[in-house]
TORLUMMAR-932550 format. One record per residue (C-alpha): residue number from 1; z, x, y. Coordinates in steps of 0.2 Angstrom, whole numbers, plus 5000, padded with zeros to 4 digits. Layout:
# TORLUMMAR-932550
NUM; Z; X; Y;
...
# end
This chain:
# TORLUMMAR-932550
1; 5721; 5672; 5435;
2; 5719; 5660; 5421;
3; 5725; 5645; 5431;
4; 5713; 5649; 5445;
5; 5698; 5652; 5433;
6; 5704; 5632; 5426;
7; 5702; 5625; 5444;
8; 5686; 5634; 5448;
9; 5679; 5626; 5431;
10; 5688; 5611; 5436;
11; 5680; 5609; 5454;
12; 5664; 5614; 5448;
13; 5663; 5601; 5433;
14; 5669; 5586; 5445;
15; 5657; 5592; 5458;
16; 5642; 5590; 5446;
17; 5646; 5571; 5440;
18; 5649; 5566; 5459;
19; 5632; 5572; 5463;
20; 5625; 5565; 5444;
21; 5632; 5550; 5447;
22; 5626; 5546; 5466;
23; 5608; 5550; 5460;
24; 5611; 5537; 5447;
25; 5618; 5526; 5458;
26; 5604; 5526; 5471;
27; 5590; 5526; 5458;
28; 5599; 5510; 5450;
29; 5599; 5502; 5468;
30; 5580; 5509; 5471;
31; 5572; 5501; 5455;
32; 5583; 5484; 5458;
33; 5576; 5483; 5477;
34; 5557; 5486; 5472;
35; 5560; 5474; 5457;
36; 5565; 5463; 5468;
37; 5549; 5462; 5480;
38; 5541; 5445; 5478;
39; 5524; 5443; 5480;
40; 5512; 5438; 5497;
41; 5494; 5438; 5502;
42; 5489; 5451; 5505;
43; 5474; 5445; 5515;
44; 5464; 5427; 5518;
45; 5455; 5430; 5501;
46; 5471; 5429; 5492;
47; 5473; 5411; 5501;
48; 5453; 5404; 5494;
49; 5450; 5400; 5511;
50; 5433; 5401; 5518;
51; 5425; 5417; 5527;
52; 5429; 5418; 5543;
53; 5446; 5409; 5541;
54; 5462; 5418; 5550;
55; 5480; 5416; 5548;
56; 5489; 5411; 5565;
57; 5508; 5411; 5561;
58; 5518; 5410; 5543;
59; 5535; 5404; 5542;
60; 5545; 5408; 5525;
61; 5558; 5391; 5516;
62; 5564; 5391; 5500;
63; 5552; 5404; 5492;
64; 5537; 5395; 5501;
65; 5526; 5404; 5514;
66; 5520; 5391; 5526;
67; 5501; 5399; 5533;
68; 5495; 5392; 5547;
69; 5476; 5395; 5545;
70; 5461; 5390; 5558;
71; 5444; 5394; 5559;
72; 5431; 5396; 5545;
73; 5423; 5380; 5548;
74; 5438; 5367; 5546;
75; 5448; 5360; 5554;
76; 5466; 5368; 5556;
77; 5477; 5368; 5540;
78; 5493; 5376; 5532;
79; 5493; 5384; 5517;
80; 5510; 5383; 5507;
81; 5509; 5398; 5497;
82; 5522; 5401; 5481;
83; 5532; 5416; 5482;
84; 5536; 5415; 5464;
85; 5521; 5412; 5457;
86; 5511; 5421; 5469;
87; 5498; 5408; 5472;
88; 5492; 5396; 5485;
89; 5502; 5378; 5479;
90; 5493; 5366; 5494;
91; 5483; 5364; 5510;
92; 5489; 5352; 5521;
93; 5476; 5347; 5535;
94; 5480; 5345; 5553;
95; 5469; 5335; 5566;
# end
């Protein structure tokens, strides 16, 4: 009866740091992927573009989102945008 009641302890013990250690493996992985997350717009404003202003397409290079903005009064224009910094870095204006 001793060897048994060993095994069950045993079982029981390995049991608990399988499931202890797959929480802390999943909650390592959780915090690395929403540390990860780089900043966008969120919306025109984010961009200083006029009111009225909409985003047509965005393409993403190299840590750069390229916005393709029209209306608001001007003419068309892309908005490279830095990932990293989370700021517009240029406008480039297209006839």
């Amino acid at each position: 009866m001793n060897k048994l009641k060993l095994i069950k302890t045993i079982v029981v013990v390995l049991t608990f740091l399988l499931v202890f250690g797959s929480l802390m493996a999943l909650t390592a992985i959780y915090r690395q992927i929403k540390s990860s997350k780089q900043p966008e717009p969120t919306g025109i404003s984010d961009l200083n573009e006029p009111q009225g202003s909409r985003i047509n397409s965005m393409l993403e290079y190299k840590g750069y989102l390229y916005i393709l903005v029209k209306d608001g009064g001007e003419s068309d224009r892309i908005v490279v945008f830095d990932t990293q910094k989370g700021q517009p870095v240029s406008k480039i204006k297209l006839n």
